[in-house]
Structure formats: structure tokens, C-alpha cells
C-alpha positions, 0 to 999 in steps of 0.5 A, a space after each residue: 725546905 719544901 717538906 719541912 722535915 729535919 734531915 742529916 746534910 749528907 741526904 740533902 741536896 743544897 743549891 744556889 741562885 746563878 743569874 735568876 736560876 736555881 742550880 743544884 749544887 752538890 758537891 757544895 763548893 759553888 759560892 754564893 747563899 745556899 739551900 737545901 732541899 731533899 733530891 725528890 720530886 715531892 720535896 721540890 714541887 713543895 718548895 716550889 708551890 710554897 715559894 720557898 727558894 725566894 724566901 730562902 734566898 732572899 731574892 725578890 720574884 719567882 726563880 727558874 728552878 727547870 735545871 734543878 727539875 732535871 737534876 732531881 729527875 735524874 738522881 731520883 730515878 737512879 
């Protein structure tokens, strides 16, 4: 989503909207529209400045996208 690059389901981490907020989900068993993203930083803060989570969820406004900040800062230094 926000690098645009084509990548197999297994590399990408999905996530969905909970009460205004995007969470990461995965283990992709949360209900609800997903979308996936690569679990980096780069990749995120594309999506990020380019709206993408909106658009994708289409959803009106901007979404808080501080916990799935965290969980990709997580996994990306492991």
C-alpha cells in the first residue's frame, strides 16, 4: 500500500480499523476490511503521507496509525 510494490500475502503485514485506529492484525483473524502493508518503516510512512489507510478503508479522515507505528518498529528491528 504505501510502496506500491507487489509482494506474496505471507511478507505483508494486513491490518484493520478498530474505533478510528489502525491496528496491525497479523495473524489476520480480526473482522472487519483489511490492508496490507509491508511490516517496515519506509513502507508505513508512505502509506502514511500518501493517505492510503483512508482510501483504503474507506473511511472519511485521517486514522491513528501510532499502535501499528509501534508494532512495525518492533518487528523491523528483530
Amino acid at each position: 500500500m504505501g510502496c506500491r510494490e507487489r509482494a506474496a500475502k505471507g511478507e505483508l503485514l494486513r491490518t484493520v480499523v478498530i474505533e478510528g485506529s489502525c491496528v496491525p492484525d497479523p495473524r489476520g483473524t480480526l473482522p472487519g476490511r483489511g490492508a496490507s502493508v509491508h511490516p517496515t518503516l519506509v513502507c508505513l510512512d508512505l502509506a502514511v503521507r500518501r493517505r492510503a489507510f483512508p482510501r483504503a478503508f474507506k473511511v472519511p479522515g485521517p486514522l491513528d496509525t501510532a499502535e501499528l507505528r509501534r508494532y512495525v518498529e518492533q518487528t523491523d528491528q528483530q
